[in-house]
C-alpha positions as CSV (number, residue, x, y, z in Angstrom):
1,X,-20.4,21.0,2.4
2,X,-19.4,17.8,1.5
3,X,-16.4,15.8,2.8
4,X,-14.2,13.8,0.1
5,X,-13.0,11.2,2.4
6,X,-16.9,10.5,2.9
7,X,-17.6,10.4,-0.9
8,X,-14.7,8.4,-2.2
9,X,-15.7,5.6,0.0
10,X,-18.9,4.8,-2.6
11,X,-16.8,6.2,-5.3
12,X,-14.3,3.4,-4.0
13,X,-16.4,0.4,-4.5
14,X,-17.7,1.4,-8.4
15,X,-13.9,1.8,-9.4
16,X,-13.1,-1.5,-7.9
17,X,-15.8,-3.5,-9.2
18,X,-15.3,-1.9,-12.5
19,X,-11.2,-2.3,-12.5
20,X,-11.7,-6.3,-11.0
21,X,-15.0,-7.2,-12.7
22,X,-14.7,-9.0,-15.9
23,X,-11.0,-9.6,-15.5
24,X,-8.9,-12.2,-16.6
25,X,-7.2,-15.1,-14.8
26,X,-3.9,-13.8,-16.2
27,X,-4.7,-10.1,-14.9
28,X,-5.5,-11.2,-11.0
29,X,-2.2,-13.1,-11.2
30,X,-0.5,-10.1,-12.3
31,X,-2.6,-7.9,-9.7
32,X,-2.4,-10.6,-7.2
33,X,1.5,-10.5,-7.3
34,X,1.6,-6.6,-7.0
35,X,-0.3,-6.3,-4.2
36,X,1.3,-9.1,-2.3
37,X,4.9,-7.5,-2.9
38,X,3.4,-3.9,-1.9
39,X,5.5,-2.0,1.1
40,X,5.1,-3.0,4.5
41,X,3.9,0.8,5.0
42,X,2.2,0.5,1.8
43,X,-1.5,0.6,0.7
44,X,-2.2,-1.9,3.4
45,X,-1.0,0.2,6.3
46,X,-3.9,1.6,7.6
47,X,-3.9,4.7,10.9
48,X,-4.7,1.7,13.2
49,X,-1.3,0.5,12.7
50,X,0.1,3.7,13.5
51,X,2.9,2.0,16.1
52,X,5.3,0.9,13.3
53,X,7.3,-0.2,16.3
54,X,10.1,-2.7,14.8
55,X,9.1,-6.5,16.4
56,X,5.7,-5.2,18.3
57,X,2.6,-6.1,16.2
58,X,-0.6,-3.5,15.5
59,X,-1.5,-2.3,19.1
60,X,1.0,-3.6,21.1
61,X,3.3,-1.6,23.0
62,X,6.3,-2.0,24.9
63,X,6.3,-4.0,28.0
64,X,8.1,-2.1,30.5
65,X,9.7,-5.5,31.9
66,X,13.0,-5.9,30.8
67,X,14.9,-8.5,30.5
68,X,17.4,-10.8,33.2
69,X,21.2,-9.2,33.1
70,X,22.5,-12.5,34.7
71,X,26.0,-13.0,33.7
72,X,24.9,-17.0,33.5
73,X,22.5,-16.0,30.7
74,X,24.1,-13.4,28.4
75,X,28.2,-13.6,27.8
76,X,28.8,-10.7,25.8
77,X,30.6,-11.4,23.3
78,X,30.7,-15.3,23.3
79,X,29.6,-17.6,20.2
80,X,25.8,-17.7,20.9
81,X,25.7,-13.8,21.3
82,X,27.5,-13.2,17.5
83,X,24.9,-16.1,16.2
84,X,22.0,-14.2,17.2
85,X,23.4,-11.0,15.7
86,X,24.3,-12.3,12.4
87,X,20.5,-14.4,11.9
88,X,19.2,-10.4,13.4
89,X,21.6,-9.2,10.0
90,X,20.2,-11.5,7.9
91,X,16.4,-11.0,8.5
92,X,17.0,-7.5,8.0
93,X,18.7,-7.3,5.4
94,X,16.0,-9.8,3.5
95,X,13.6,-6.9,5.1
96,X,15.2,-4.3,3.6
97,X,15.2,-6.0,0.3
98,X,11.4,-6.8,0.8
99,X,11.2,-3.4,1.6
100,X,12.7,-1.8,-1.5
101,X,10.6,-4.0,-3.7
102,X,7.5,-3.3,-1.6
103,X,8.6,0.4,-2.5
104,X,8.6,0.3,-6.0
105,X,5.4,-2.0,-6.5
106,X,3.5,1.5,-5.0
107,X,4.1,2.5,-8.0
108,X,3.7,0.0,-10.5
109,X,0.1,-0.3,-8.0
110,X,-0.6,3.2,-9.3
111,X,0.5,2.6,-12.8
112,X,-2.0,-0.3,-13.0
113,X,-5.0,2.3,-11.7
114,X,-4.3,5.2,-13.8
115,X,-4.4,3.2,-17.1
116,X,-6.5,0.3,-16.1
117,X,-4.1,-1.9,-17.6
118,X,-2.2,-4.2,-14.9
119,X,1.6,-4.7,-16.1
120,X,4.9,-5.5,-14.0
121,X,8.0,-5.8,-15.8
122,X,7.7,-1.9,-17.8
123,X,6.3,0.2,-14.5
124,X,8.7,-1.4,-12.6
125,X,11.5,-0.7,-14.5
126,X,10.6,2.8,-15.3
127,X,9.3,3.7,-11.6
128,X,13.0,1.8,-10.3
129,X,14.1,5.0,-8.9
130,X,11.0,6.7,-7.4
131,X,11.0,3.1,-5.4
132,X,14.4,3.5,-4.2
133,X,13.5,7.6,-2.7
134,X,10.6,6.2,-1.5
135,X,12.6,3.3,0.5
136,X,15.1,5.9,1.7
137,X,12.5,8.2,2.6
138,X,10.7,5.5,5.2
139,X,14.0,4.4,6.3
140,X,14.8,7.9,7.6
141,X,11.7,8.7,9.5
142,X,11.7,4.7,11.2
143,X,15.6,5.4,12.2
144,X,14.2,7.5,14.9
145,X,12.1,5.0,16.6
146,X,14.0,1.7,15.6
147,X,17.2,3.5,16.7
148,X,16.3,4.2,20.7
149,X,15.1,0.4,21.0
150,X,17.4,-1.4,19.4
151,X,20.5,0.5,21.1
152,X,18.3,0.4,24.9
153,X,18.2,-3.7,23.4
154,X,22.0,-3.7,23.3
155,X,22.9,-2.0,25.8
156,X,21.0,-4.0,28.6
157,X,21.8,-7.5,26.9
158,X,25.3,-6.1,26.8
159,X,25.1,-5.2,30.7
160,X,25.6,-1.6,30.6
161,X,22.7,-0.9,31.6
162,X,20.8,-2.3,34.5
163,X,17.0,-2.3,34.7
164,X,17.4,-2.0,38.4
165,X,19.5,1.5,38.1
166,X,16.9,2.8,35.4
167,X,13.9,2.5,37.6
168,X,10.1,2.5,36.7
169,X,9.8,5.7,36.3
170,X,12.7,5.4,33.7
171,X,11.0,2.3,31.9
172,X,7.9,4.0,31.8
173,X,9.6,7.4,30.3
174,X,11.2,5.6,27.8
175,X,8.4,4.0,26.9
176,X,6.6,7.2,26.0
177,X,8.8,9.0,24.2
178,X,9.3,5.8,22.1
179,X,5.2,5.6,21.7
180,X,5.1,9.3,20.7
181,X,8.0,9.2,18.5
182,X,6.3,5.8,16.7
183,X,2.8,7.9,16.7
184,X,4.7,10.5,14.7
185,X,6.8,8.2,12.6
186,X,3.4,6.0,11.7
187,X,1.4,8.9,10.7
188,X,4.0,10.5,8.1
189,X,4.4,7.2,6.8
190,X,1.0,6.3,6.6
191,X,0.8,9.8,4.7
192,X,3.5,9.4,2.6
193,X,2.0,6.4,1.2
194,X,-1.3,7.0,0.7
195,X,-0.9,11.3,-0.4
196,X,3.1,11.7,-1.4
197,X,3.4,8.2,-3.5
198,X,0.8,9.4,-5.8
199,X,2.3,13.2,-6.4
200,X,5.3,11.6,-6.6
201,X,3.9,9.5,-9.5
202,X,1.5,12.0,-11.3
203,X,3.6,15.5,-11.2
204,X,7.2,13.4,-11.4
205,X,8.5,14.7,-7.7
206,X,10.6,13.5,-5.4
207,X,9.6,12.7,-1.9
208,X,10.6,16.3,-0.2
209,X,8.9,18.1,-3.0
210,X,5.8,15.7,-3.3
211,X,5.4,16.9,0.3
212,X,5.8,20.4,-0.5
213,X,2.9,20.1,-3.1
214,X,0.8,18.3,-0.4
215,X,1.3,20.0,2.4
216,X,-0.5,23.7,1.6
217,X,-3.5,21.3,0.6
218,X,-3.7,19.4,3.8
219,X,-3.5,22.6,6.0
220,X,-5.3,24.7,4.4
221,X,-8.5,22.2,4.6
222,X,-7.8,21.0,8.0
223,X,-10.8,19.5,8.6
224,X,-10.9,17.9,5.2
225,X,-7.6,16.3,6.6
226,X,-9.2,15.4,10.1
227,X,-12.2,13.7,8.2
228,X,-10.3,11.7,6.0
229,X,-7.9,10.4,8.9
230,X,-11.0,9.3,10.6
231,X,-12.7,8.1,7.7
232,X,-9.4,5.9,7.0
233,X,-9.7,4.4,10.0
234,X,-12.8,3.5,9.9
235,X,-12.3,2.2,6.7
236,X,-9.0,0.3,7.4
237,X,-11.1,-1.4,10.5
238,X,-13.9,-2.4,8.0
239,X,-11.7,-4.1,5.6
240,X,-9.9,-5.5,8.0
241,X,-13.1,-7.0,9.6
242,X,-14.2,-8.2,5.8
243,X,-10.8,-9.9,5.1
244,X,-10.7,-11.8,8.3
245,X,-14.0,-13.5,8.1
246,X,-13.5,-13.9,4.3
247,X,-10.0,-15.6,5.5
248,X,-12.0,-17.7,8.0
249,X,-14.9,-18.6,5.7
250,X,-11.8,-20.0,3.4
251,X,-10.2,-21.5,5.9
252,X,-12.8,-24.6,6.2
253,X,-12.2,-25.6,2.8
254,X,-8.5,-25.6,3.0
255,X,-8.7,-27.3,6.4
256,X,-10.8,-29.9,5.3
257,X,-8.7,-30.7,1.9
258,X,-5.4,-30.6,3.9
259,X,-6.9,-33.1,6.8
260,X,-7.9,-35.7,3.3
261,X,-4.1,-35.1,1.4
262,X,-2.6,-35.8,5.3
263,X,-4.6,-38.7,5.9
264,X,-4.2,-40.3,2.0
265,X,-0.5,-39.4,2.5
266,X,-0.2,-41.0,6.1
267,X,-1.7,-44.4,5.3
268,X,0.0,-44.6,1.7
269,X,3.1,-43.8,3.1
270,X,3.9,-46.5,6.0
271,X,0.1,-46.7,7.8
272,X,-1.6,-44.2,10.1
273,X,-0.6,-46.3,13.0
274,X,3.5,-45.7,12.4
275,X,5.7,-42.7,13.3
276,X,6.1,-42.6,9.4
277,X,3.3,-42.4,8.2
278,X,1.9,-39.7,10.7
279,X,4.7,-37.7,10.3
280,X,4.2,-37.8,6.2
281,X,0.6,-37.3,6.9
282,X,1.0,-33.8,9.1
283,X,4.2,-32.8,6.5
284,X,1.6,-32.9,3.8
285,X,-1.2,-31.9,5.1
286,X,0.5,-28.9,6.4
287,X,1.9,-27.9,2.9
288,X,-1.4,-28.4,1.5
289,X,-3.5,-25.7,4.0
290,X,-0.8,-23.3,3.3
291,X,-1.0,-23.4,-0.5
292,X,-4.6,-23.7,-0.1
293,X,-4.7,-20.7,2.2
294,X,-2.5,-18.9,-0.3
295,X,-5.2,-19.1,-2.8
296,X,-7.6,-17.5,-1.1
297,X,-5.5,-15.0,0.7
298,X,-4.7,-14.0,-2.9
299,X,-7.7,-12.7,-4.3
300,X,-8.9,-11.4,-1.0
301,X,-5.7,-9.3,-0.6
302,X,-5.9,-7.7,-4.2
303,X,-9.3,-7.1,-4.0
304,X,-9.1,-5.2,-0.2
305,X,-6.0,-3.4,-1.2
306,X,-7.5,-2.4,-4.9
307,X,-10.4,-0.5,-2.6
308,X,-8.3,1.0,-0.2
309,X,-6.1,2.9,-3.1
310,X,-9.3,4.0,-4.7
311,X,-11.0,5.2,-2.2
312,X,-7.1,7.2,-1.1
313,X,-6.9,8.2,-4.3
314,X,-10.2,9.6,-4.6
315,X,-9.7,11.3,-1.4
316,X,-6.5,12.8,-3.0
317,X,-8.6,14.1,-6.2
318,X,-10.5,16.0,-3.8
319,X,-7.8,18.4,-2.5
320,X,-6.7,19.3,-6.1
321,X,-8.4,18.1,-9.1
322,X,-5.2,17.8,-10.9
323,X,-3.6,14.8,-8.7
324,X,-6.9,13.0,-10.1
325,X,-4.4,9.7,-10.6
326,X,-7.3,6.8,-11.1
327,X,-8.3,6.1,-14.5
328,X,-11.0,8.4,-15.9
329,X,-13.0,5.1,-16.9
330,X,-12.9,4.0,-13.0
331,X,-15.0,7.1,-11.9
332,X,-18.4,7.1,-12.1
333,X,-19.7,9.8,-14.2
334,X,-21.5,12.0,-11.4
335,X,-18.1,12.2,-9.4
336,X,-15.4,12.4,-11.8
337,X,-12.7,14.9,-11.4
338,X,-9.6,15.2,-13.6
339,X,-9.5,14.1,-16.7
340,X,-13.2,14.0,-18.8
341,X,-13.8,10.2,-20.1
342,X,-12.0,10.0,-23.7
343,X,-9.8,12.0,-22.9
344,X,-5.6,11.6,-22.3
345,X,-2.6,13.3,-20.1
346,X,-0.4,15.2,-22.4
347,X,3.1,14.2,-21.6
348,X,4.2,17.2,-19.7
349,X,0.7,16.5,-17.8
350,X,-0.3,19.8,-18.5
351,X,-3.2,19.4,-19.7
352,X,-5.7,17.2,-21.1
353,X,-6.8,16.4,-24.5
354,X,-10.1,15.4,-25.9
355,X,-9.4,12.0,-28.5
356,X,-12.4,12.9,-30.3
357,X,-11.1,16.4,-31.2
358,X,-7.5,15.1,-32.0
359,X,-9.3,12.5,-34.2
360,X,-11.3,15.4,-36.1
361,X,-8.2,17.5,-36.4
362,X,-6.1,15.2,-38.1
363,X,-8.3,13.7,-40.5
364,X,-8.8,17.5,-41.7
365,X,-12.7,18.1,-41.4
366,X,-13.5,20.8,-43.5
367,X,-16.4,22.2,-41.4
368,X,-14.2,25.1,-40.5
369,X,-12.6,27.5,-41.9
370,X,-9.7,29.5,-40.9
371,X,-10.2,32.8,-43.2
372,X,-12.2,35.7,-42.4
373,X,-15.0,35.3,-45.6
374,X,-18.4,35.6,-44.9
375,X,-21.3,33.5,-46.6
376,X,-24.2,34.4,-46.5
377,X,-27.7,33.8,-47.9
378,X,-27.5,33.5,-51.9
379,X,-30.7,35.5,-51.9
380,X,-29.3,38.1,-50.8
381,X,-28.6,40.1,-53.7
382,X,-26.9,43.3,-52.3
383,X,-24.2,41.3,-50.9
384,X,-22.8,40.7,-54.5
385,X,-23.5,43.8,-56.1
């Protein structure tokens, strides 16, 4: 028996070197943007980060210390207090927007993989309101863990509640269901991503029905499922491990050409031995790691996040052979299902047609004949008696 989750992961690295290799500077900038702008619960969000807690980061949980009530430190109400909530407005709101655009690059990601041909402005445009389902569709399933935190938040900051009246054994109950319910929440989202985002995009669903497609495939191969949610995580830890030395092995470069700019800056800018020039010095310095660090976060992010898909979409092609959404000419030959190579989706993605035959038909090849006439041997000399 053989497990696709274990089989896309090879099948993952050929259709990324072939989609990357070769590629023009023009096309990672275009690839490089995409995948930076993807969803916060996108093709990056891996089963490891399953707590999609709002302000905890991967594998932290809740502390159950809470915090002081003390009228000297919280005023309800006064000017500080209505600060803080309009900077907490703000950020979200830029989240949100983030968010939305995250939501829409999934599919301009997909667009790029299916066609091998990375473009922004036309799959964006055209995928605008599968993005905004999408957005609406994660917003809805983190309401129910976001919501019990931030209104526990407000209500101890606002002194209606006491730590001291809730108890441990309240802390630590909260606690749980909060874990459980971000356990559930992560999961779907993590599904939803990496499974619904590509029905949504090949069959032209909506999120609800995308799951409806999915969901008689995931339980009636339950242990294909199991598999693959291991075999993501695994996956997800390996590229993680790869980026983060790759990010370290790229951070001595950018360390050492920030540490010259600084110092060339400081002493051309009032003397390393002045206030001035030390403070120039660490100002540019600085600005110079983090575009240097940008650059090879870039390539490194596109790269990671260009496997991961493959080897989800893969996976997906496994289930049903008709969600096959990577490009026929990223799947090596001995594992390609879908499409055949040459070959391209009609538009009601139907089925799929053979180029070569289209190109015979219409150039009206005469090699066949559409009557019912016979020929036969002209020796044969009954035949035309």
């Amino acid at each position: 028996m053989s497990w696709y989750a274990v089989d896309a992961v090879d099948d993952a690295i050929g259709a990324t070197r072939t989609f990357l290799g070769g590629a023009s500077l023009w096309r990672w900038a275009r690839l490089a943007a995409i995948t930076l702008l993807l969803g916060t619960g996108g093709v990056g969000g891996q089963f490891s980060n399953l707590s999609n807690v709002p302000g905890l980061s991967p594998g932290e949980r809740p502390s159950p210390t809470l915090p002081s009530t003390d009228p000297g430190l919280v005023e309800f109400g006064g000017p500080d207090v209505w600060l803080l909530v309009a900077v907490v407005v703000i950020l979200i709101g830029v989240w949100l927007l983030f968010d939305v655009v995250g939501a829409v690059m999934e599919f301009v990601f997909l667009a790029a993989l299916s066609t091998d041909e990375v473009r922004i402005r036309a799959p964006f445009r055209r995928h605008t309101g599968d993005g905004l389902r999408l957005f609406g569709f994660r917003l809805a399933v983190t309401l129910p863990v976001a919501t019990p935190v931030l209104v526990g938040v407000a209500a101890v900051l606002g002194g209606v509640v006491s730590p001291a009246a809730v108890g441990a054994v309240g802390v630590v109950a909260v606690v749980a269901v909060v874990a459980g319910l971000a356990f559930v929440s992560g999961l779907v989202r993590s599904l939803t991503n990496q499974f619904v985002v590509p029905v949504m995009f090949d069959e032209g669903r909506g999120v609800v029905d995308a799951w409806r497609r999915l969901w008689p495939l995931l339980r009636g191969e339950g242990w294909q499922t199991v598999v693959y949610v291991v075999v993501h995580l695994l996956v997800g830890i390996g590229v993680g491990i790869v980026r983060t030395f790759l990010l370290v092995v790229g951070a001595i470069p950018a360390t050492i050409l920030a540490a010259a700019v600084g110092l060339v800056v400081g002493a051309l800018g009032g003397g390393l031995a002045g206030p001035l020039g030390v403070g120039l010095g660490f100002v540019a310095g600085g600005v110079t790691w983090l575009l240097a660090m940008l650059v090879v976060l870039l390539p490194i992010n596109a790269v990671s996040k260009t496997y991961t898909r493959a080897f989800e979409l893969r996976s997906l092609a496994g289930f049903d052979d008709d969600l096959a959404v990577l490009s026929p000419s990223l799947v090596p030959p001995t594992t390609r299902s879908g499409p055949p190579p040459g070959s391209t989706r009609s538009r009601d993605d139907t089925e799929y047609v053979d180029v070569d035959d289209l190109d015979e038909r219409e150039s009206g090849d005469d090699t066949e004949y559409g009557d019912d006439t016979e020929y036969g041997d002209d020796t044969d000399d009954d035949r035309w008696a």
